[in-house]
C-alpha positions as CSV (number, residue, x, y, z in Angstrom):
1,X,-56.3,-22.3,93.4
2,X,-56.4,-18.7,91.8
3,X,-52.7,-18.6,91.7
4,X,-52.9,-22.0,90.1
5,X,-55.7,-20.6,87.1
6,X,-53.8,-17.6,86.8
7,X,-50.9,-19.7,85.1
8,X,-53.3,-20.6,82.6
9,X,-54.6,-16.7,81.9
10,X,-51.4,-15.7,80.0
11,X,-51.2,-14.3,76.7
12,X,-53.2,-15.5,73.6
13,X,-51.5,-18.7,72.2
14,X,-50.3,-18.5,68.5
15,X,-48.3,-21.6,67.7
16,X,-49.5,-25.4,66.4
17,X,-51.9,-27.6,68.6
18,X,-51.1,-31.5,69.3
19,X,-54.2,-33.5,68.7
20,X,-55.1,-36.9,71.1
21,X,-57.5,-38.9,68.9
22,X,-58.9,-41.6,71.3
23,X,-60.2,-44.7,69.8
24,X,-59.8,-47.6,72.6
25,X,-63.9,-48.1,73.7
26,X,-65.2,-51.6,73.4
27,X,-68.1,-50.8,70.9
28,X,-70.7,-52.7,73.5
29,X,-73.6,-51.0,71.5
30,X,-72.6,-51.5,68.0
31,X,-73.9,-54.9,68.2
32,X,-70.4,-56.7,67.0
33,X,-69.1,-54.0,64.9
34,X,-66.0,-52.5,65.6
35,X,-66.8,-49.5,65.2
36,X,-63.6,-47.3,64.3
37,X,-62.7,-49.6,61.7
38,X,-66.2,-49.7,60.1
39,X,-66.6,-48.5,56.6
40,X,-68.0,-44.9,56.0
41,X,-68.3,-44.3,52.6
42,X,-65.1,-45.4,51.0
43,X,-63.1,-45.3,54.4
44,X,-62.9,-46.7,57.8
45,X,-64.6,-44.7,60.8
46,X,-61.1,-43.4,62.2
47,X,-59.2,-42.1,58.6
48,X,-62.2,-40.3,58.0
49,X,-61.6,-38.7,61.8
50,X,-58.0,-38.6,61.0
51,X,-58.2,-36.8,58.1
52,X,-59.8,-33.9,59.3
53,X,-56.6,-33.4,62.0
54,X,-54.1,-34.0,59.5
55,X,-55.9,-31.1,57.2
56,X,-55.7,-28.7,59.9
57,X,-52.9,-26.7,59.3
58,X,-53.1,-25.4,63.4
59,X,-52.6,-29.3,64.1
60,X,-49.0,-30.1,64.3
61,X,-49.2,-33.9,65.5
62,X,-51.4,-36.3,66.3
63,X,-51.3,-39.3,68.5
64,X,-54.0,-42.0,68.1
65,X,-55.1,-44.1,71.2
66,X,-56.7,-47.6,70.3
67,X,-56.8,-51.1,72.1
68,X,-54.3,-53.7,72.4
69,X,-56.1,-55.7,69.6
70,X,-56.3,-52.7,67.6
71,X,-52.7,-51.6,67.7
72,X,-51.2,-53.2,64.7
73,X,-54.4,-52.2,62.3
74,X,-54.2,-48.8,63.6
75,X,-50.9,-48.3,63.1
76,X,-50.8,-50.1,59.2
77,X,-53.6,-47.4,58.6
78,X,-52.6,-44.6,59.2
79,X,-49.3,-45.3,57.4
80,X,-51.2,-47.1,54.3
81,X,-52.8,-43.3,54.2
82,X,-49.8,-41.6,54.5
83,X,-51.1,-39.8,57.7
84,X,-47.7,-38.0,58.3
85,X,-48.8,-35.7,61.3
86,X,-50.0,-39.4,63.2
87,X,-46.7,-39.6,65.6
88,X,-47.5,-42.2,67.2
89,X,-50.1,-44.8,68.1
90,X,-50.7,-46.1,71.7
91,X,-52.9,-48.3,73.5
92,X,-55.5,-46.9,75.8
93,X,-56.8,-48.2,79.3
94,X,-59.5,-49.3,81.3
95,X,-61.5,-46.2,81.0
96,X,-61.8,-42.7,78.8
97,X,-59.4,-41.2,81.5
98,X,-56.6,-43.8,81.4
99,X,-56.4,-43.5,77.7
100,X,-56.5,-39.8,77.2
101,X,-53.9,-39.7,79.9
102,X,-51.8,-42.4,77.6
103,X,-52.5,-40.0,74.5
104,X,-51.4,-36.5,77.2
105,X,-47.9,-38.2,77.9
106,X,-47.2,-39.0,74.1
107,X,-47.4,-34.9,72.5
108,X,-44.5,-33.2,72.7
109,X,-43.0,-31.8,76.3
110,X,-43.5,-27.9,74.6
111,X,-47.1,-28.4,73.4
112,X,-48.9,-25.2,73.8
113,X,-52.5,-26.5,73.0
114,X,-53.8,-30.1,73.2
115,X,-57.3,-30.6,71.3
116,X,-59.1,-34.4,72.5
117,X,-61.4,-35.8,69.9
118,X,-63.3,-38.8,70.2
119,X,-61.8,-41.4,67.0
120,X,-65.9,-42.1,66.6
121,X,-66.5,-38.5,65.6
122,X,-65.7,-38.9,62.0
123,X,-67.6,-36.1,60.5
124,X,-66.2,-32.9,62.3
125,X,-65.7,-30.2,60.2
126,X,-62.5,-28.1,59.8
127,X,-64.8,-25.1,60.9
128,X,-65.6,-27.0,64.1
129,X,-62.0,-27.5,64.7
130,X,-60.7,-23.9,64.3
131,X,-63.0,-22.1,66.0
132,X,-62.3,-24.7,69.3
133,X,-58.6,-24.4,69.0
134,X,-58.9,-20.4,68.3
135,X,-60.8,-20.0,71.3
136,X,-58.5,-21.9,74.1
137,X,-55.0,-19.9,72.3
138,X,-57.4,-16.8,73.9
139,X,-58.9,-18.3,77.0
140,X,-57.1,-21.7,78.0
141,X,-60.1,-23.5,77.6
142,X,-63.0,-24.4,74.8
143,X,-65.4,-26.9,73.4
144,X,-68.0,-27.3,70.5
145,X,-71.6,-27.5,71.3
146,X,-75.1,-27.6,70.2
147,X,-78.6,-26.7,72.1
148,X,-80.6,-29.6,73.6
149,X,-83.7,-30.1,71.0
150,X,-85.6,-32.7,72.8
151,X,-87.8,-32.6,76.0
152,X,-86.2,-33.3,78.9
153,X,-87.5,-35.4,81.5
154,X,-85.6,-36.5,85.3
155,X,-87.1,-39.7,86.1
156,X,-87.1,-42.3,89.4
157,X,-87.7,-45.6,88.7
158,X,-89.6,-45.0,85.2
159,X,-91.7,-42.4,86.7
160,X,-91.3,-38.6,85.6
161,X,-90.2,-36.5,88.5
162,X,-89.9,-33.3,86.3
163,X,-89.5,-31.3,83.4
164,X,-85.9,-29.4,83.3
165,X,-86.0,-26.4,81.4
166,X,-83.1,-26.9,78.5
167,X,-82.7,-23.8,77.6
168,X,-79.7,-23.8,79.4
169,X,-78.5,-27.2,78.1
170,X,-76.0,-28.0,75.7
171,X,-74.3,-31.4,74.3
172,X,-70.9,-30.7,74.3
173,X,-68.9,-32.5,71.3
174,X,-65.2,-32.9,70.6
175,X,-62.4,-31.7,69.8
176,X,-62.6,-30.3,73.4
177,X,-59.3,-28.1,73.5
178,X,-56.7,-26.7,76.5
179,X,-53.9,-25.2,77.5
180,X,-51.7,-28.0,77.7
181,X,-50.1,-27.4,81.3
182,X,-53.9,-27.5,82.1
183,X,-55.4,-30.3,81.3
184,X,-52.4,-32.4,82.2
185,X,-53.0,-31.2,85.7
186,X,-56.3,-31.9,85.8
187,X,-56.5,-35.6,84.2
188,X,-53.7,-36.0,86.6
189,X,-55.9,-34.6,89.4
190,X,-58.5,-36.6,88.4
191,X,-56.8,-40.0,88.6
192,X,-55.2,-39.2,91.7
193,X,-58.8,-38.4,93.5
194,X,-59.8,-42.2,91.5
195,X,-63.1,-39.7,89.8
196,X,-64.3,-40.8,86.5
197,X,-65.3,-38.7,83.8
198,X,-67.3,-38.6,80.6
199,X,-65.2,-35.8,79.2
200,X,-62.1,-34.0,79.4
201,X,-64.1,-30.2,80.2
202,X,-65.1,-31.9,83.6
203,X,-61.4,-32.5,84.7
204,X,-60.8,-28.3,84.2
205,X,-64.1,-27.9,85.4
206,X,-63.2,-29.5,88.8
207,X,-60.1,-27.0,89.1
208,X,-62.4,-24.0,89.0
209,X,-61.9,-23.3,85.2
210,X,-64.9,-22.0,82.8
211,X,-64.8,-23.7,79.5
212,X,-66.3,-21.5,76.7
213,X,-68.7,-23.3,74.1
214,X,-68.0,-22.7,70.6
215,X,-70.1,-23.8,67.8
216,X,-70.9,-27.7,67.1
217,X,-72.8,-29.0,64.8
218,X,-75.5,-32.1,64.7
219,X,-73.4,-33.4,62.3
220,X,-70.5,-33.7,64.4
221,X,-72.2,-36.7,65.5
222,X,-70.5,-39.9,67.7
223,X,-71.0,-43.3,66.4
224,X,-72.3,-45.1,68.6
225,X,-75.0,-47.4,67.7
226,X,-75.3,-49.3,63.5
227,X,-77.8,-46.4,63.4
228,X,-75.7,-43.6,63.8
229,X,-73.3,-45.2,60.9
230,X,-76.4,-45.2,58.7
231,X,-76.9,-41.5,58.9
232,X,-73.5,-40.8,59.2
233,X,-73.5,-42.2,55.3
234,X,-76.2,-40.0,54.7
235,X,-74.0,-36.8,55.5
236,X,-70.7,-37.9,53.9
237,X,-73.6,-38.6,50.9
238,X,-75.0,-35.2,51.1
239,X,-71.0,-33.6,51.3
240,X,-70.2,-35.1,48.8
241,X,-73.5,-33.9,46.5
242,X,-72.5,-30.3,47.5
243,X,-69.1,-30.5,46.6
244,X,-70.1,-31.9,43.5
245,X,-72.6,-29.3,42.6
């Protein structure tokens, strides 16, 4: 395994990163909505998401993963938007895995860096994105995060076990970003061994590689529920005042 890392460990990466934007869940909690496509502010869900990859000058191509049903929308958006770094759009699997592997075998053979963002993170900031695709170039391996805020409690059968000390706790964010050798070989490893993960740091995780946190932010939030669209409004608002002002 350490010969393996050690392919990883090379010299800081300097050239363009290819960006997987995955967009295929069901939306079970959004109570019919669809979430992706929902209206935030002016735009749908995804072009706000979209947007921020296509202003990243380190981002050299993007490809979006949606469903089946989803495919033809998708795709008239992003060229309705004139989303020129969107390459191509593909439809995702079963699970998170199957369709980040879909989005992994669509960049380019001679990507350097692959950043994997959730579509339902409309709100990340350019910030966000640059100092996660900075920090794999040096170390192979990066994603945002904030501190845990709330109490946390382990629980059996709706009775409190114990109290785990957060102050080592983070939630982890996207864009989550790797070498791209690496985290092909580790979804691949993944699927192979039939393990199912909530995010793509678990799949390097498992081949023995440390994944540095760089900063997130609480309004790099996921939509998830018809409440997290409501405050996402109330960001894109409060932007939009700054800017203004």
């Amino acid at each position: 395994m350490a010969g393996l890392l050690s392919l990883f460990r090379k010299k800081p990466v300097t050239s363009g990163c290819s960006a997987v934007i995955v967009a295929a869940g069901s939306a079970r909690r959004m109570g019919g909505i669809d979430k992706i496509l929902a209206p935030l502010g002016e735009l749908p869900v995804l072009i706000h998401t979209l947007y921020a990859f296509q202003d990243c000058p380190a981002v050299t191509e993007i490809v979006v993963v949606t469903r089946s049903d989803l495919l033809v929308e998708v795709s008239r958006l992003c060229k309705d938007f004139t989303l020129d770094k969107v390459r191509k759009v593909v439809v995702g699997g079963e699970e998170r895995i199957h369709s980040v592997q879909a989005g992994l075998s669509e960049t380019r053979p001679d990507a350097e860096l692959i950043a994997i963002h959730d579509g339902a993170r409309p709100l990340v900031s350019q910030e966000i994105i640059d100092a996660a695709i900075s920090q794999a170039g040096k170390t192979g391996a990066a994603a945002p995060a904030v501190p845990l805020m709330d109490t946390i409690k382990r629980a059996e059968n709706g009775l409190i076990e114990e109290t785990v000390d957060r102050s080592s706790l983070w939630a982890v964010q996207t864009p989550q970003v790797f070498e791209a050798g690496l985290i092909r070989a580790a979804i691949q490893k993944a699927l192979d061994e039939n393990v199912t993960l909530t995010d793509d740091c678990a799949a390097v995780e498992r081949l023995g590689m440390k994944v540095v946190l760089t900063p997130g932010d609480r309004a790099n939030l996921k939509i998830t529920t018809p409440l997290d669209l409501i405050l996402g409004e109330a960001i894109l608002a409060a932007r939009v005042r700054e800017e203004l002002s």
